[in-house]
C-alpha positions, 0 to 999 in steps of 0.5 A: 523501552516498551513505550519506545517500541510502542511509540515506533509502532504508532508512527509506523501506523500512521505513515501506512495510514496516510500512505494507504489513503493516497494509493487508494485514491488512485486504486478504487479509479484504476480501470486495470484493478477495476476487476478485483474485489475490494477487499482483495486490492486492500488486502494487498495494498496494505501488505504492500505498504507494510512490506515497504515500511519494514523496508525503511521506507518512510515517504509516503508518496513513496510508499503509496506509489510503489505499493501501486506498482506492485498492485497494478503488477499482480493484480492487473490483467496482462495485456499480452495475450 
């Protein structure tokens, strides 16, 4: 059973990885996050993906661009003023 959960925990690390990977591409580019420290936009892209992933989530392209969404939603600075 332990190794079982543990492989679940791998599979599950690995489409964060690979979801991470893609959102970032189009994150470290973004103009409306250009502002934010790095380590802050990490931070909250992968709490974003893990957040999804408990979720059920297991698309990646899913994960990554609703992880953007988020990101650009907290973080980007509003266009009203």
């Amino acid at each position: 059973m332990d190794q079982f959960l543990s492989e679940q925990v791998q599979v599950r690390d690995a489409i964060v990885s690979v979801a991470f990977d893609k959102a970032w591409r189009f994150v470290e580019k973004d103009p409306l996050l250009a502002h934010n420290l790095k380590t802050v936009l990490h931070s909250r892209l992968r709490t974003f993906l893990e957040c999804s992933i408990r979720n059920g989530e297991r698309n990646t392209l899913t994960l990554a661009n609703e992880a953007i969404r988020k990101l650009r939603a907290e973080l980007a600075p509003s266009s009203e003023q």
